[in-house]
C-alpha positions in Angstrom: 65.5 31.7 263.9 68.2 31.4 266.9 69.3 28.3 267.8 71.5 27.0 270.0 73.7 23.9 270.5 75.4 22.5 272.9 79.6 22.0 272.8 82.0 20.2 275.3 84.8 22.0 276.7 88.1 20.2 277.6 86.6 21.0 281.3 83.6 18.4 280.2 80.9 21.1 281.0 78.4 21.9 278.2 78.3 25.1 276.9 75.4 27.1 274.8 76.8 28.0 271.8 74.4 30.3 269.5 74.3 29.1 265.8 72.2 31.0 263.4 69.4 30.0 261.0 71.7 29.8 258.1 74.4 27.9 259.5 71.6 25.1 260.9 70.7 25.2 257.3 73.6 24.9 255.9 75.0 21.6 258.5 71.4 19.8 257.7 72.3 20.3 254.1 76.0 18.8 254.6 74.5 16.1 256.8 71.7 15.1 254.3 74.5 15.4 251.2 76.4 13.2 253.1 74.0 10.7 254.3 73.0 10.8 250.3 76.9 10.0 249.5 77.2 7.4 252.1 73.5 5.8 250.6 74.4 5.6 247.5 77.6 4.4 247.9 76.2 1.6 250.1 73.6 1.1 247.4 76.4 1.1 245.2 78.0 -1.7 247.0 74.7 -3.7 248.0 73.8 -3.1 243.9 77.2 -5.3 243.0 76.9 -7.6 245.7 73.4 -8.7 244.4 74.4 -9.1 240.7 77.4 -10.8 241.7 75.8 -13.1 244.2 73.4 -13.3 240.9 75.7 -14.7 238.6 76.9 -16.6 241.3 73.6 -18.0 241.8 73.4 -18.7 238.3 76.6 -20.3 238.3 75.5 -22.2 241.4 72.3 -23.6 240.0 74.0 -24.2 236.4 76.4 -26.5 238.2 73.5 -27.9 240.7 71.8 -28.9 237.4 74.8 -30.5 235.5 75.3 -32.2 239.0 71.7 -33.6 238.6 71.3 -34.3 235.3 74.5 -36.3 236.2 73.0 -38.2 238.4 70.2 -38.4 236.5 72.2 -40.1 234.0 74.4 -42.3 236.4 71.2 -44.1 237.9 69.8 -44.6 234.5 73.5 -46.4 233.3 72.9 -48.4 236.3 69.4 -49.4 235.9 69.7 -50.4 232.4 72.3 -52.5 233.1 70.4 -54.2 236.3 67.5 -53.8 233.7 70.0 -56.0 231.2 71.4 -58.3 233.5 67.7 -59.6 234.9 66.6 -59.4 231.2 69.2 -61.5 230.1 68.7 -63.5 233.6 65.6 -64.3 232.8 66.0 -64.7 228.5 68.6 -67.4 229.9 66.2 -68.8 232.5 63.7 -69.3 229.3 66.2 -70.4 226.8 67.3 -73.3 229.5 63.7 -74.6 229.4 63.4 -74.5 226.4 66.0 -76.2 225.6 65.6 -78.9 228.7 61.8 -79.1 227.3 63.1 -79.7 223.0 66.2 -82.0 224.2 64.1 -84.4 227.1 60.5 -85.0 224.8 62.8 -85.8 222.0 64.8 -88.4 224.2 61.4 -89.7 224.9 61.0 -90.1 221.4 64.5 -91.4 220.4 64.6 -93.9 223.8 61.3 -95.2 223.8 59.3 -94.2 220.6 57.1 -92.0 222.1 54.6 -91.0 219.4 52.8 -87.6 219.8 49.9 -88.7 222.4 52.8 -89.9 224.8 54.9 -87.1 224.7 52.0 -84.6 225.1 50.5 -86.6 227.9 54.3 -86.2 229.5 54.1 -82.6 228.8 50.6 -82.3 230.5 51.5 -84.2 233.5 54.6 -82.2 233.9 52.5 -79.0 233.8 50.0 -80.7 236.6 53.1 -81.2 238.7 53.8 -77.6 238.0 50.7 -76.5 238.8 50.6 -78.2 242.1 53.7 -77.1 243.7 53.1 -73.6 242.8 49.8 -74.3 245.2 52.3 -76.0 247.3 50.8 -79.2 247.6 52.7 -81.2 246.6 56.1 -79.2 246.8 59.0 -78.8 244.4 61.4 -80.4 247.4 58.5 -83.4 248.1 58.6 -84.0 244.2 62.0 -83.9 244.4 62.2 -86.9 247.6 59.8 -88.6 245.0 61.9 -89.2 242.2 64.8 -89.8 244.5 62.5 -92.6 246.8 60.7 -94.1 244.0 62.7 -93.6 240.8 66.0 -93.5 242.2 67.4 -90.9 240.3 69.1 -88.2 242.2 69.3 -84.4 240.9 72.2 -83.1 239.8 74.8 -81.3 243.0 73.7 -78.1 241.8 69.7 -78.6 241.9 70.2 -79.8 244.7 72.0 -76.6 246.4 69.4 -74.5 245.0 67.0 -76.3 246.4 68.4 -75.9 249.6 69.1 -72.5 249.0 65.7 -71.7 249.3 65.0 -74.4 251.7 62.7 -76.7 249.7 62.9 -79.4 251.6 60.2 -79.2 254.3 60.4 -83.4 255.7 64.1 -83.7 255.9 66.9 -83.3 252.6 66.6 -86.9 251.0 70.5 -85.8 249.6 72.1 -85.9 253.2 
């Protein structure tokens, strides 16, 4: 089979140049070896990109999970110790009760020979106070301006900042 193809001249003109069968053959053969060089090399190339990007990727993700187990681990140091410190917050809250509770029934006892019935009707009156102000009637802050108005015994400096810390005092502070 005749063929023909088509070549420039330094004039620019095309010319028809005829190629035989065998030489078509042979220039797809060279073309399609080549292409088959030039694919596998780029296979070749794509092939070691992938496994490197691979162990990159591993490398990536091992670091992305040391980084999170990490973290992992930072917020748990943290939390047990804000864990700790409100446990022991509120262990010290509990011991200072009960050591306010032992230490005042006992001066009742010691002061004015209160006997058993006293000091547990103390202790129930104390919890009805406690009782009410958690309902809110009467308040921490009008129990306070009670003792102060009627007992005239004033709360220690710092009670009394806490109390108006959280703003306790609903009539007026009875400690101005």
């Amino acid at each position: 089979m005749n063929s023909t193809a088509l070549k420039r001249k330094f004039t620019g003109k095309p010319t028809v140049v005829p190629c035989s069968a065998a030489k078509i053959e042979r220039m797809q053969r060279m073309f399609d070896e080549s292409r088959e060089k030039v694919l596998a090399a780029r296979n070749e190339e794509i092939e070691k990109a992938y496994q490197k990007g691979k162990e990159d990727g591993i490398s990536r993700t091992v670091s992305a999970l040391n980084g999170v187990v990490e973290n992992a681990r930072a917020e748990e140091r943290e939390k047990s110790y804000k864990d700790g410190c409100e446990k022991g917050f509120e262990d010290g809250q509990n011991w200072a009760n009960i050591e306010n509770s032992i230490t005042f029934l006992l001066a009742l006892h010691d002061t004015y020979e209160f006997g058993p019935e006293e000091i547990m009707t103390v202790v129930r009156k104390g919890n009805e106070y406690i009782h009410q102000a958690n309902k809110g009637n009467p308040t921490i802050g009008q129990l306070a301006r009670r003792l102060n108005e009627q007992c005239k015994i004033q709360l220690d400096k710092d009670d009394v900042e806490l109390l108006r810390k959280f703003s306790i005092f609903e009539e007026g502070d009875p400690y101005d």
